[in-house]
C-alpha positions, 0 to 999 in steps of 0.5 A: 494513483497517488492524486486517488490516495489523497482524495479517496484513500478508501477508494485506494485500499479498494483497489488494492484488493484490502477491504477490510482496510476500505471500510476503516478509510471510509470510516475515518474518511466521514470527518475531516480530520480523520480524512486527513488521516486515512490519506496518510495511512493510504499513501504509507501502505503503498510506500509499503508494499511497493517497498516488500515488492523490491525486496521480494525481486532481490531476494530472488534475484540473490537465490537465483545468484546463489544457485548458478553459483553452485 
């Protein structure tokens, strides 16, 4: 996933179900400095959201601690 965030970061937000996010990559993506860009910003959002993934599986694995505790 990561060779498709350097390659085609609107491709990358696409899949990830952000369309709104797709169409500013594609945009950007029409010069190359904006491509550079996007790239970074594709590749920092799925840092991102694997980052609040992690943190939602610990707060519920914290809440289900608390729970059987009491």
């Amino acid at each position: 996933m990561i060779l498709i965030d350097l390659l085609l970061p609107c491709l990358s937000f696409f899949l990830r179900g952000k369309l709104v996010a797709s169409f500013i990559a594609l945009i950007l993506q029409i010069s190359i400095v904006g491509w550079i860009f996007a790239t970074i910003w594709s590749i920092l959002a799925r840092r991102n959201a694997r980052n609040e993934r992690n943190l939602r599986v610990m707060e519920q694995r914290m809440a289900g601690q608390k729970n059987s505790e009491s």
